[in-house]
PDB file of the backbone (N, CA, C, O) and the ligand in Angstrom, with CONECT records:
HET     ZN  A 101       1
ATOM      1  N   UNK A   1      89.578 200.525 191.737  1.00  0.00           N
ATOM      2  CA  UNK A   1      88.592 200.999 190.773  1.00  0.00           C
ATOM      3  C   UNK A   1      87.882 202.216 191.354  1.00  0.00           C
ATOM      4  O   UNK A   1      87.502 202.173 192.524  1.00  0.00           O
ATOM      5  N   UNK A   2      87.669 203.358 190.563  1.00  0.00           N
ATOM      6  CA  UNK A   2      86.786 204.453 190.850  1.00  0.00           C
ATOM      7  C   UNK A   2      85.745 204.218 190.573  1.00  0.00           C
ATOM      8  O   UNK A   2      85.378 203.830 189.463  1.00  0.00           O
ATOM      9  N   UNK A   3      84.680 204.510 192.060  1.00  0.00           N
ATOM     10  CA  UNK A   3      83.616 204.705 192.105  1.00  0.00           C
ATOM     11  C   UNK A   3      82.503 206.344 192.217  1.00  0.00           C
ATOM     12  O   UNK A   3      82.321 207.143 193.136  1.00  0.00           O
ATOM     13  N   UNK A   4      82.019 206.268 190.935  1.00  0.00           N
ATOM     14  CA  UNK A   4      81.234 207.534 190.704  1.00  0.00           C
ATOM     15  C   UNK A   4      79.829 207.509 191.614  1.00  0.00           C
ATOM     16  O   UNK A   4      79.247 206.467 191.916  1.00  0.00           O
ATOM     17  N   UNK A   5      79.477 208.598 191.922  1.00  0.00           N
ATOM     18  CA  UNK A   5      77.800 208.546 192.451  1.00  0.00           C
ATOM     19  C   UNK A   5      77.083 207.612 191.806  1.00  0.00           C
ATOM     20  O   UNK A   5      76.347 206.829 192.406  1.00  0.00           O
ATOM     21  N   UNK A   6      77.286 207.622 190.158  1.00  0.00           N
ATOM     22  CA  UNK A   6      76.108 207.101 189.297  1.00  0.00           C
ATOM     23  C   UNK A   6      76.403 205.208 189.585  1.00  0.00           C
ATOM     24  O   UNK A   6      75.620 204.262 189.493  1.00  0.00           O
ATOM     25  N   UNK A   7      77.477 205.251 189.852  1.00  0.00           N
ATOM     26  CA  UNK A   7      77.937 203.542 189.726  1.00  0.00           C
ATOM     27  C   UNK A   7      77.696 203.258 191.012  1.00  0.00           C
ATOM     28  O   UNK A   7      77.709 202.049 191.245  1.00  0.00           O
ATOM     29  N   UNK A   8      77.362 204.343 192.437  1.00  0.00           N
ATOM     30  CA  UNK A   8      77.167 203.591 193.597  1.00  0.00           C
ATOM     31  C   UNK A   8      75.293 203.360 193.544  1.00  0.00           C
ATOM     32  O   UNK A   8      74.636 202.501 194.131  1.00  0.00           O
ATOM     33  N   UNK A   9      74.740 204.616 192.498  1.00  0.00           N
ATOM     34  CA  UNK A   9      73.548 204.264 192.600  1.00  0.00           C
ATOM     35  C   UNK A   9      72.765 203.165 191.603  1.00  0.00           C
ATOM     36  O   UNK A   9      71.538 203.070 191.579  1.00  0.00           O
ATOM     37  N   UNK A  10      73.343 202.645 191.078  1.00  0.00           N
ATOM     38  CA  UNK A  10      73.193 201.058 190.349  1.00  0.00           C
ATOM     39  C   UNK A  10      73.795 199.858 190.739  1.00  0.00           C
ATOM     40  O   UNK A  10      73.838 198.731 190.247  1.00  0.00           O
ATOM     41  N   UNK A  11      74.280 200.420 191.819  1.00  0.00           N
ATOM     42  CA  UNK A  11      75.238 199.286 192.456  1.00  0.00           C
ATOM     43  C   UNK A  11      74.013 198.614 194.104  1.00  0.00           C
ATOM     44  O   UNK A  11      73.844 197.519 194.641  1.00  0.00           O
ATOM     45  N   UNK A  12      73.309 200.394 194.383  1.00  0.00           N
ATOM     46  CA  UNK A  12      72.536 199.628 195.294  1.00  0.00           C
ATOM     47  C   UNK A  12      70.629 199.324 194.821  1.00  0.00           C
ATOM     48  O   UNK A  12      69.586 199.029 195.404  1.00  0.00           O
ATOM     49  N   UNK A  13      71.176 199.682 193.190  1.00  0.00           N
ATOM     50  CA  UNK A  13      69.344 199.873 192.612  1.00  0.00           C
ATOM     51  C   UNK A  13      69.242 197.972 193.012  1.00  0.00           C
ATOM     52  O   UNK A  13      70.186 197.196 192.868  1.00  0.00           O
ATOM     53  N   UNK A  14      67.639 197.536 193.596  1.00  0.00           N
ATOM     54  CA  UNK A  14      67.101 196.775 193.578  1.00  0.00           C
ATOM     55  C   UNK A  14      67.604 195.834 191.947  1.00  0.00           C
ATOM     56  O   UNK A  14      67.782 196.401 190.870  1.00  0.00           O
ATOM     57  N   UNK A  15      67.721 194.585 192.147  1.00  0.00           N
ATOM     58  CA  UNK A  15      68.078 193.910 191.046  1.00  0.00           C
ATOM     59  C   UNK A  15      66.578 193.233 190.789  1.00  0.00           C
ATOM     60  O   UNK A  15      65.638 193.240 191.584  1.00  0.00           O
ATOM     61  N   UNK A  16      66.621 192.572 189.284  1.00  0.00           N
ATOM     62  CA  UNK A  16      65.814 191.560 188.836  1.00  0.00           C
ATOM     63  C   UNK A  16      66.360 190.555 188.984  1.00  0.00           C
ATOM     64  O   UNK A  16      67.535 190.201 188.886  1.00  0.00           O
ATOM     65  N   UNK A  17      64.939 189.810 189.372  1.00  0.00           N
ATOM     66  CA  UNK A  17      64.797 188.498 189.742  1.00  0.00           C
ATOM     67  C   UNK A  17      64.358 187.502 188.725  1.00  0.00           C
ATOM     68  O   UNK A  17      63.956 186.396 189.088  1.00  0.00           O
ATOM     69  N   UNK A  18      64.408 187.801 187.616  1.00  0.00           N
ATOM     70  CA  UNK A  18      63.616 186.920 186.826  1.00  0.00           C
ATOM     71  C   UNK A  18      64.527 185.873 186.932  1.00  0.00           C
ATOM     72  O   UNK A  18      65.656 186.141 187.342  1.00  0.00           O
ATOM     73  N   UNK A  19      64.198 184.565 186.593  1.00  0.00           N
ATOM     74  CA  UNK A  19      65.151 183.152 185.863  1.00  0.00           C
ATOM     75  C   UNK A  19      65.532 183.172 184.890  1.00  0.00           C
ATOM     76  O   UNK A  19      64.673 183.369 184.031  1.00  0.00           O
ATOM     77  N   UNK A  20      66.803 183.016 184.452  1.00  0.00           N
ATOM     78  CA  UNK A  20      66.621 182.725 183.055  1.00  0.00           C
ATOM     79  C   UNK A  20      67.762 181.439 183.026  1.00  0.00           C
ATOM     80  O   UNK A  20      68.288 180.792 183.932  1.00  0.00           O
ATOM     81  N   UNK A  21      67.863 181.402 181.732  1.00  0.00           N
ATOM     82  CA  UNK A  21      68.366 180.071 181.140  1.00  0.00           C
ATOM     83  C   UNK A  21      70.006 180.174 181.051  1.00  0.00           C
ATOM     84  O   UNK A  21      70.733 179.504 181.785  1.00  0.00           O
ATOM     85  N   UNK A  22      70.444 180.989 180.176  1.00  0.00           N
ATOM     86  CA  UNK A  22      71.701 181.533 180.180  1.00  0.00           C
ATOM     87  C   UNK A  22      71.879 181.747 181.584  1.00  0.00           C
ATOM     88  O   UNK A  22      72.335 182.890 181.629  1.00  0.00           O
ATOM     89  N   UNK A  23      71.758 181.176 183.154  1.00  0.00           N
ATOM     90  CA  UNK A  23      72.572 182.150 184.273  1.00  0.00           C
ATOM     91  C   UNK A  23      72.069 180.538 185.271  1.00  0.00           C
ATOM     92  O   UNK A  23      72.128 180.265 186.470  1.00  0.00           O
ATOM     93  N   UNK A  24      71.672 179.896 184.250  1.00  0.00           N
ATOM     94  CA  UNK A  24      71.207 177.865 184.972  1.00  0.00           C
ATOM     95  C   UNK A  24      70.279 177.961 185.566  1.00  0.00           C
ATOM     96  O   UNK A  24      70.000 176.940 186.195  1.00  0.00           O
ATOM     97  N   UNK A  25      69.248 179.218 185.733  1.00  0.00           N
ATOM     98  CA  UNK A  25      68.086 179.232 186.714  1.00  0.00           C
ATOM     99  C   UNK A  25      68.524 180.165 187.624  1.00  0.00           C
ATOM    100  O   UNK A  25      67.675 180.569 188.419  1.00  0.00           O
ATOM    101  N   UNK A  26      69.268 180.459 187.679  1.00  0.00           N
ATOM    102  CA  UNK A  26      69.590 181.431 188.868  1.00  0.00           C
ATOM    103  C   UNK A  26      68.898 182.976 188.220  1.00  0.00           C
ATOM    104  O   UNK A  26      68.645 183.014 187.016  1.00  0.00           O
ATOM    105  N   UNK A  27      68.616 184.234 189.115  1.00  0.00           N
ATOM    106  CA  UNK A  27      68.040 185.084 189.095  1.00  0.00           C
ATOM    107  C   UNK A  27      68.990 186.350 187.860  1.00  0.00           C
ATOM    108  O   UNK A  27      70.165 186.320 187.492  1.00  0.00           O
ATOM    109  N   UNK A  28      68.139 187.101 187.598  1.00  0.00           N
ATOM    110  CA  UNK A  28      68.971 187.693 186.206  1.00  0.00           C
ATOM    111  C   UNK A  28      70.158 188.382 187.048  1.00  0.00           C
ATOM    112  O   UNK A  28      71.340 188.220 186.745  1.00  0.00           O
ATOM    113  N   UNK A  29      69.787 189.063 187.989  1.00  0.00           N
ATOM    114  CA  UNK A  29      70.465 190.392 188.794  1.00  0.00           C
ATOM    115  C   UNK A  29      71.031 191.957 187.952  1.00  0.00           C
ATOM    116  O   UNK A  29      72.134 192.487 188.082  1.00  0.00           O
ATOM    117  N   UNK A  30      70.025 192.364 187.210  1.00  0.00           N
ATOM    118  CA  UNK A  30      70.718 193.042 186.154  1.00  0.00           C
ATOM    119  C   UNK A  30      69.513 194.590 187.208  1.00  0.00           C
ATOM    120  O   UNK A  30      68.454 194.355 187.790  1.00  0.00           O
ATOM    121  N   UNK A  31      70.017 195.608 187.126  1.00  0.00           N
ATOM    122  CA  UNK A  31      69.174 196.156 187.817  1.00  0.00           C
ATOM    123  C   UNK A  31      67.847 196.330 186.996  1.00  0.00           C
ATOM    124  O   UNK A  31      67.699 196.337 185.773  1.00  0.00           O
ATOM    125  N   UNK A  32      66.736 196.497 188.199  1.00  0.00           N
ATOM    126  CA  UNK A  32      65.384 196.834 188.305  1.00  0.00           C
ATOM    127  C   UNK A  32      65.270 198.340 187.666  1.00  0.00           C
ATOM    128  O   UNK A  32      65.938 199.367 187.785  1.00  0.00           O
ATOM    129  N   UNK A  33      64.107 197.973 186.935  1.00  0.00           N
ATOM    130  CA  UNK A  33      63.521 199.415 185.973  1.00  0.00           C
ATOM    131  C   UNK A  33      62.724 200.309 187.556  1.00  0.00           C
ATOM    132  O   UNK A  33      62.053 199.885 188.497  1.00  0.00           O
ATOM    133  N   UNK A  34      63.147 201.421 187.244  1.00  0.00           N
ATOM    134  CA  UNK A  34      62.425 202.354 188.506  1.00  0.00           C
ATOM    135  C   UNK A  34      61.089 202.159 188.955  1.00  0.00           C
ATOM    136  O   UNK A  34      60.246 202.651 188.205  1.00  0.00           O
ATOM    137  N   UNK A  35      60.559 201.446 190.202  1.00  0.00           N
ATOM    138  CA  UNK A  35      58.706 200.977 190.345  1.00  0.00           C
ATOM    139  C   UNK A  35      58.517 199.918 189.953  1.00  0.00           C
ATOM    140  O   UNK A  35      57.402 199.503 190.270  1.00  0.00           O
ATOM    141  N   UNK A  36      59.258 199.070 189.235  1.00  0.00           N
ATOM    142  CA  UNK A  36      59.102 197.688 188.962  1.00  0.00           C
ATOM    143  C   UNK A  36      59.843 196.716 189.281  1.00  0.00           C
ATOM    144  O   UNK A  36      60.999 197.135 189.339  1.00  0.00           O
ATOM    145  N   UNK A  37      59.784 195.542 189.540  1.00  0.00           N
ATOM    146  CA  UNK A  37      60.399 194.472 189.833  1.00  0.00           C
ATOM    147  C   UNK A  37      61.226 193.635 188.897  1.00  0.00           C
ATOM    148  O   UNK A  37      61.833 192.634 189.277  1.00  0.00           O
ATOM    149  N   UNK A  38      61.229 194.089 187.632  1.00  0.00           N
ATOM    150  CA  UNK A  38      62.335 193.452 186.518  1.00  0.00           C
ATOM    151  C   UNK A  38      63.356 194.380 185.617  1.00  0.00           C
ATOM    152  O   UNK A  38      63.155 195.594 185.590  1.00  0.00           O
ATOM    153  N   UNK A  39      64.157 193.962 185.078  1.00  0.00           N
ATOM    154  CA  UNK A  39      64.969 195.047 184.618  1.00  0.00           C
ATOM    155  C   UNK A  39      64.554 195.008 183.299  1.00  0.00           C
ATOM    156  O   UNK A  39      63.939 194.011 182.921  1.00  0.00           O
ATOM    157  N   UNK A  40      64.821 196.082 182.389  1.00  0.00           N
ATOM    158  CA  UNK A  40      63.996 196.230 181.079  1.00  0.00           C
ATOM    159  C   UNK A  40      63.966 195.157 180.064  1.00  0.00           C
ATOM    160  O   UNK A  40      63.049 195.009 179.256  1.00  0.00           O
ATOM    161  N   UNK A  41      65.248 194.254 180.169  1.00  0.00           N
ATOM    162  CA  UNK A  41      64.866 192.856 179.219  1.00  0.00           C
ATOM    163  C   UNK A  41      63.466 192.184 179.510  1.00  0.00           C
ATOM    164  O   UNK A  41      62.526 191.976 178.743  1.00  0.00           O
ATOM    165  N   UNK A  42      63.652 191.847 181.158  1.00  0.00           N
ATOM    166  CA  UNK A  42      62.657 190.940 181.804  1.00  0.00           C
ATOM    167  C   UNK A  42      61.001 191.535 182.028  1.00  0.00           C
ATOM    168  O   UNK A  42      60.368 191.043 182.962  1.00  0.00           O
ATOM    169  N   UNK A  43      60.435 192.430 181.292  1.00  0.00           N
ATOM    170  CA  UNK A  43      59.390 193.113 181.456  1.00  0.00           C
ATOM    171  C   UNK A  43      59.403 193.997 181.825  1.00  0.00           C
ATOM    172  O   UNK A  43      58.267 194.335 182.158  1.00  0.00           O
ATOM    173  N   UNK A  44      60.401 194.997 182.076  1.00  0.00           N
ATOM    174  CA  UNK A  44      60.417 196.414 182.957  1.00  0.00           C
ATOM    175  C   UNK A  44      60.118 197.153 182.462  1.00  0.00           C
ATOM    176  O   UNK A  44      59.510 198.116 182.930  1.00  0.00           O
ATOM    177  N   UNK A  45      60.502 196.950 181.065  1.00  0.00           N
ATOM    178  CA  UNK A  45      60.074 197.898 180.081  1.00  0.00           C
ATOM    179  C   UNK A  45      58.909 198.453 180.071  1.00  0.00           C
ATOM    180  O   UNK A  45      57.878 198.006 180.574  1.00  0.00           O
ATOM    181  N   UNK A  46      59.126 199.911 179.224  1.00  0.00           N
ATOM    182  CA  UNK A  46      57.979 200.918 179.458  1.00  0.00           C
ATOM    183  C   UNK A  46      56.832 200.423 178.419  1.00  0.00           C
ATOM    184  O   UNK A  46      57.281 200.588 177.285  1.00  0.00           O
ATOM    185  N   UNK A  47      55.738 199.968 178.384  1.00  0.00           N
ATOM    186  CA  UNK A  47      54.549 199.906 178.048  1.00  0.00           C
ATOM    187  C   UNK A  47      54.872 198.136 177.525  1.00  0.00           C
ATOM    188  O   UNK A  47      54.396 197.786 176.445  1.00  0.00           O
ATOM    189  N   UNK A  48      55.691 197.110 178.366  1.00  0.00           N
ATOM    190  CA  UNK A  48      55.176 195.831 178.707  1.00  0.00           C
ATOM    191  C   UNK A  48      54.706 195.585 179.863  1.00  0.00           C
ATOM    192  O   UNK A  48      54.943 196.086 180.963  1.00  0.00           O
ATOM    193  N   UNK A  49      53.590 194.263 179.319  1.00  0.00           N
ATOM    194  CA  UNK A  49      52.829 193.600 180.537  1.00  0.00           C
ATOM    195  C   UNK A  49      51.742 194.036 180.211  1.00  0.00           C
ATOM    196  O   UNK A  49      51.665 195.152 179.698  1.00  0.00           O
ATOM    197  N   UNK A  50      50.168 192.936 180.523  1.00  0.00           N
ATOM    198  CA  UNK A  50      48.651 193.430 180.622  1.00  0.00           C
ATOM    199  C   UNK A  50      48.443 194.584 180.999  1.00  0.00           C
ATOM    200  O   UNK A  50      49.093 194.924 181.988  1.00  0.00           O
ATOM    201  N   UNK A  51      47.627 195.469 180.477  1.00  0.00           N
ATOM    202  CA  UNK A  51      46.730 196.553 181.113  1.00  0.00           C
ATOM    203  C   UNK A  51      46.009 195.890 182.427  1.00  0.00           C
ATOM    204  O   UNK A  51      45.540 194.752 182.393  1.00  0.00           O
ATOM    205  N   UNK A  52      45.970 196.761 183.638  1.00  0.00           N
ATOM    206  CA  UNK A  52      44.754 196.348 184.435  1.00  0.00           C
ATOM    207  C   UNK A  52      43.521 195.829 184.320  1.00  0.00           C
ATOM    208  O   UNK A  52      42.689 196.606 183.850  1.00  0.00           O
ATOM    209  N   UNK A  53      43.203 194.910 184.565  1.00  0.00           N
ATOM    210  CA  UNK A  53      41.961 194.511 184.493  1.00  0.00           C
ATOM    211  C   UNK A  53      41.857 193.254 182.896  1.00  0.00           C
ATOM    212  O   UNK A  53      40.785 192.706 182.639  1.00  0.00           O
ATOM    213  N   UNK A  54      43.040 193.019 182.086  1.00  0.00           N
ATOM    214  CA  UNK A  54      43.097 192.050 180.760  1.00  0.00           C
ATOM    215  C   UNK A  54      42.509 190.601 181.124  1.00  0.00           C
ATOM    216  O   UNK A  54      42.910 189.844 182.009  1.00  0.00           O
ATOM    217  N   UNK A  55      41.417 190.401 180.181  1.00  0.00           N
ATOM    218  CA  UNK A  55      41.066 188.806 181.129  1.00  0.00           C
ATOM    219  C   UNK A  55      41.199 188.164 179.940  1.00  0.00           C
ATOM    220  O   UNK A  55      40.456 187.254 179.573  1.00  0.00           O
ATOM    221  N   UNK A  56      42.550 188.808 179.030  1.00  0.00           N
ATOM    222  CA  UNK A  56      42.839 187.591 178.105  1.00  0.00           C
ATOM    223  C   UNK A  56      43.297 186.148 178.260  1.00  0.00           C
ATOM    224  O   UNK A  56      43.413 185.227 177.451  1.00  0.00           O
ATOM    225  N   UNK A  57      43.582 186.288 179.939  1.00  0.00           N
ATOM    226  CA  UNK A  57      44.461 185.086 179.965  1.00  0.00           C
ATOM    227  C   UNK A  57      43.944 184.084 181.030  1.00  0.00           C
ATOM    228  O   UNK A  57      44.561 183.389 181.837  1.00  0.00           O
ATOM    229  N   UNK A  58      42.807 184.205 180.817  1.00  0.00           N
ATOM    230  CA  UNK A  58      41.611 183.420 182.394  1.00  0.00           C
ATOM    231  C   UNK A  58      41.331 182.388 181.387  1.00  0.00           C
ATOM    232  O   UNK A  58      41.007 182.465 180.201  1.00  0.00           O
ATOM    233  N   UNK A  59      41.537 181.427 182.159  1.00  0.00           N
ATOM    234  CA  UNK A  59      41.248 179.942 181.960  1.00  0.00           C
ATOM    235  C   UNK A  59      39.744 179.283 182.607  1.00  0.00           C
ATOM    236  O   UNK A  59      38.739 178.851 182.042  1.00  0.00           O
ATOM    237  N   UNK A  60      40.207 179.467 184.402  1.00  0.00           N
ATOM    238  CA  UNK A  60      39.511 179.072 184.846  1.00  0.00           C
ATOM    239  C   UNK A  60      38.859 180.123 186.154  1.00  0.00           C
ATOM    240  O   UNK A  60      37.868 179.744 186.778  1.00  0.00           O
ATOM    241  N   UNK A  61      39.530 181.455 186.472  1.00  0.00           N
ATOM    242  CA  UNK A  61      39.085 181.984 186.857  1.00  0.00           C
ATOM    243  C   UNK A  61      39.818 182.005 188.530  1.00  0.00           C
ATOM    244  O   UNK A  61      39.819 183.141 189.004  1.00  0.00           O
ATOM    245  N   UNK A  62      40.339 181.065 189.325  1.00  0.00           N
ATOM    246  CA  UNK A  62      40.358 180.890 190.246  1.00  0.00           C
ATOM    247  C   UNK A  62      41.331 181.923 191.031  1.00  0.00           C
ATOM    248  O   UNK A  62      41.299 182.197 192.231  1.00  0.00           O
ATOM    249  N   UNK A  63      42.295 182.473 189.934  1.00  0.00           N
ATOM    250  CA  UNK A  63      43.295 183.216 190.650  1.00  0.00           C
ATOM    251  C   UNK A  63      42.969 185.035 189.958  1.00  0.00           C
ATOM    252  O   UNK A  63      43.803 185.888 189.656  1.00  0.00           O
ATOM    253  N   UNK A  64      41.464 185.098 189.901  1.00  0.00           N
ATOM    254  CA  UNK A  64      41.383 186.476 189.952  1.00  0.00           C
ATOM    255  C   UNK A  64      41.489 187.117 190.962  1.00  0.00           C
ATOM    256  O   UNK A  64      41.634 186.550 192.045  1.00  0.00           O
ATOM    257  N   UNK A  65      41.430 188.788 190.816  1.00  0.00           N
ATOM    258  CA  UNK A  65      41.655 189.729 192.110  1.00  0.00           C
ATOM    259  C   UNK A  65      40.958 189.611 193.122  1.00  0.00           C
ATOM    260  O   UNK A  65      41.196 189.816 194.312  1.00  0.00           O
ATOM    261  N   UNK A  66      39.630 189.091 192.309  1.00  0.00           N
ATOM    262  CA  UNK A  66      38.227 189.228 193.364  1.00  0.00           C
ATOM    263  C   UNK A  66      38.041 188.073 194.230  1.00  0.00           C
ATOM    264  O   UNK A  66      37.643 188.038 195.395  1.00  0.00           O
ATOM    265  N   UNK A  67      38.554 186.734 193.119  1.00  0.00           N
ATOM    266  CA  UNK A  67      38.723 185.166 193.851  1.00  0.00           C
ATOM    267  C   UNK A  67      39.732 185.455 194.941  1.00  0.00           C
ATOM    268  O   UNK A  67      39.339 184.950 195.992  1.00  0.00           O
ATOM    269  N   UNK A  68      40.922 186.102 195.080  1.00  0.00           N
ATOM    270  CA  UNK A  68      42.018 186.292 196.002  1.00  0.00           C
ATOM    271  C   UNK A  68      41.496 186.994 197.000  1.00  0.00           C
ATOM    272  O   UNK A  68      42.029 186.701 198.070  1.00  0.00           O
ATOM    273  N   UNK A  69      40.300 188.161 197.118  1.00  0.00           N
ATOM    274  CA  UNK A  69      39.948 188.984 197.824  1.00  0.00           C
ATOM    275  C   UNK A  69      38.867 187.634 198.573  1.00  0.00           C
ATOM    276  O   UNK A  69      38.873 187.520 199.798  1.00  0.00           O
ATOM    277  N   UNK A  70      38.289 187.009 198.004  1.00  0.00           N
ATOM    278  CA  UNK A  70      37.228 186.453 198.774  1.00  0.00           C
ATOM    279  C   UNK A  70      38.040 184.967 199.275  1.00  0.00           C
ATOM    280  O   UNK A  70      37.450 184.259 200.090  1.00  0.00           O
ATOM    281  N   UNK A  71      38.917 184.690 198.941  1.00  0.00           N
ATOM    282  CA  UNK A  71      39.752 183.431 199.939  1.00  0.00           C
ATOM    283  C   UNK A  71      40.519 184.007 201.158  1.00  0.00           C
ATOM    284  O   UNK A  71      41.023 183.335 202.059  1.00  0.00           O
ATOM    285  N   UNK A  72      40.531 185.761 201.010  1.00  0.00           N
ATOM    286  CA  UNK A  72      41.302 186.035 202.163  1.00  0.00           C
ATOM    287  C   UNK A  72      39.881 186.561 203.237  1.00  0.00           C
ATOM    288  O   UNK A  72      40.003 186.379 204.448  1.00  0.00           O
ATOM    289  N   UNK A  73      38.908 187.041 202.825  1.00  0.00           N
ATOM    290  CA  UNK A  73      38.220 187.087 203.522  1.00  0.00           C
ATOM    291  C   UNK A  73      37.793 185.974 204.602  1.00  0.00           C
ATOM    292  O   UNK A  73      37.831 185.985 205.832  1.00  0.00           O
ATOM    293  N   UNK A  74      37.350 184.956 203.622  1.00  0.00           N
ATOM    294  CA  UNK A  74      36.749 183.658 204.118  1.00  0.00           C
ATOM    295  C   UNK A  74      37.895 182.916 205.456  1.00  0.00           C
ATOM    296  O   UNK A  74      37.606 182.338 206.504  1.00  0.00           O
ATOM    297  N   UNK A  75      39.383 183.290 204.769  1.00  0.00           N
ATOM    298  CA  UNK A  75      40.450 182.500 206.107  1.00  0.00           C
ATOM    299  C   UNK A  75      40.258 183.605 207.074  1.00  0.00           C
ATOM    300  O   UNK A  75      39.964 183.243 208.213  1.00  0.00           O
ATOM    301  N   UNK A  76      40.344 184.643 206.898  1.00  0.00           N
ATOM    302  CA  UNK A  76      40.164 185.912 208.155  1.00  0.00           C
ATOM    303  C   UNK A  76      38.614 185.110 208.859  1.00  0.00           C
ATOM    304  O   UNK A  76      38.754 184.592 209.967  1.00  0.00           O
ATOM    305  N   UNK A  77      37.292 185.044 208.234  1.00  0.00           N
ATOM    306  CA  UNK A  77      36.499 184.861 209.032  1.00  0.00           C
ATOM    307  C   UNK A  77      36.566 183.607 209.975  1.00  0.00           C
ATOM    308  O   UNK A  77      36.120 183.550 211.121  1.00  0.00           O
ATOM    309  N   UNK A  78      37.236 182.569 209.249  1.00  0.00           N
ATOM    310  CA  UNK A  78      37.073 181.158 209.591  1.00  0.00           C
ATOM    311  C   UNK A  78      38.254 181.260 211.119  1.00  0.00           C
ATOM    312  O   UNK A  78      38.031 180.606 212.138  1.00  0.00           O
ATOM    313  N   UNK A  79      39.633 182.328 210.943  1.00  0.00           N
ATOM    314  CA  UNK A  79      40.543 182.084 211.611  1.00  0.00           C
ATOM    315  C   UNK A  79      39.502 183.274 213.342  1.00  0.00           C
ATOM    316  O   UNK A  79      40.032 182.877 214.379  1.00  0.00           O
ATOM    317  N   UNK A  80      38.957 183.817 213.508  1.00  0.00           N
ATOM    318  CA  UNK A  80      38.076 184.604 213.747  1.00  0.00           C
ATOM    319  C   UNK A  80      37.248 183.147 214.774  1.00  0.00           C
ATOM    320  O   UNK A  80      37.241 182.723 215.929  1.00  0.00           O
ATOM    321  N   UNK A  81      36.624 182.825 213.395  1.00  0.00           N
ATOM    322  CA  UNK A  81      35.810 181.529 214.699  1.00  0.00           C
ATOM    323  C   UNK A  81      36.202 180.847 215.141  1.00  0.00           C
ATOM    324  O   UNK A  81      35.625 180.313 216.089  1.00  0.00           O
ATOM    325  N   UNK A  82      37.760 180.345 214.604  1.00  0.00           N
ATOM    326  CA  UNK A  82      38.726 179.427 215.401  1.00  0.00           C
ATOM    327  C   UNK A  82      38.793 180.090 216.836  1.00  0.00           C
ATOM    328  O   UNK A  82      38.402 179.511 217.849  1.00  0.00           O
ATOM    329  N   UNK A  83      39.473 181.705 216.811  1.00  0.00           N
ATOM    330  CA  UNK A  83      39.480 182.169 218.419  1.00  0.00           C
ATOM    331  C   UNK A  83      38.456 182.200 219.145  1.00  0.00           C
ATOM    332  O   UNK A  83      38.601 182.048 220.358  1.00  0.00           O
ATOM    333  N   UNK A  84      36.881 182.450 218.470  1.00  0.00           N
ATOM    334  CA  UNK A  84      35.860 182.733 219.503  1.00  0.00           C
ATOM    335  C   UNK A  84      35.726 181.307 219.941  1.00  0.00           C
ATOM    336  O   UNK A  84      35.392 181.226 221.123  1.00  0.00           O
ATOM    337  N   UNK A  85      35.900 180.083 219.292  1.00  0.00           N
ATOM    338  CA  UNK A  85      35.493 178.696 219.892  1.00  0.00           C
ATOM    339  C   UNK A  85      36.431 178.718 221.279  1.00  0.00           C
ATOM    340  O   UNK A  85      36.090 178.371 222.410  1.00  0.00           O
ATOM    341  N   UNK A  86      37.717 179.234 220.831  1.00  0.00           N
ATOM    342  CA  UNK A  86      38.797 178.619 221.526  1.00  0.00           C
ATOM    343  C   UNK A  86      38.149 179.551 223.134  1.00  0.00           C
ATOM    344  O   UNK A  86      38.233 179.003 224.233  1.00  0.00           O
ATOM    345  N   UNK A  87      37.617 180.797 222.983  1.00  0.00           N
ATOM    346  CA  UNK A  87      37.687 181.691 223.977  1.00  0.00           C
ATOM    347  C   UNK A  87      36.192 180.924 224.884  1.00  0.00           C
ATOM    348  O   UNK A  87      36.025 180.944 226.103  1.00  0.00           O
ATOM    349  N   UNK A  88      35.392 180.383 223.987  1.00  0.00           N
ATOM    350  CA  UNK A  88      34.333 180.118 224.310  1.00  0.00           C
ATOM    351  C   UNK A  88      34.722 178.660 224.965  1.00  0.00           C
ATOM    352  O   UNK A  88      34.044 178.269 225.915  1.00  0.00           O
ATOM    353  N   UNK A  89      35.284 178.238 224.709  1.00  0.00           N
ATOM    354  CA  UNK A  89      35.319 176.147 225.114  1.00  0.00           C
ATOM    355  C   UNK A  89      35.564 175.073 224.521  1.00  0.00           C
ATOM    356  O   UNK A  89      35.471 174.001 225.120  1.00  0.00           O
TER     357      UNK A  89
HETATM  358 ZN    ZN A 101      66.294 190.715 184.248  1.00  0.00          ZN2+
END
């Protein structure tokens, strides 16, 4: 089989990962839209997915940007006093 430039560069484009049903759960592998992580069925597409910042879909809040920013803080500080105890006694 002949291989063109264009078929080696879709051959090494990043694939999508989504699941789907048709493939038993296994990952789509269809290539990735350029900057994104799915290929244009699976959301790659140009103007799918929330705008930044959409809090249409908060329930309870726990897995916002800011909740994620302040659980990584808090393990950084806590992992922090784990060493000074350890250095201390
Ligand atoms: Zn896909």
């Amino acid at each position: 089989m002949k291989t063109t430039s264009c078929t080696l560069r879709l051959n090494n484009a990043p694939r999508c990962d989504a699941r789907t049903k048709h493939n038993n759960g296994l990952p789509c592998r269809s290539p990735a839209v350029r900057g994104k992580r799915r290929c244009r069925i699976h959301g790659g597409a140009k103007g799918s997915g929330a705008p930044k910042g959409n809090t249409n879909a908060i329930k309870h809040g726990c897995t916002t940007s800011e909740i994620k920013t302040f659980k990584k803080a808090v393990k950084t500080a806590l992992c922090k006093a784990d060493q000074l105890q350890k250095e201390l006694g």
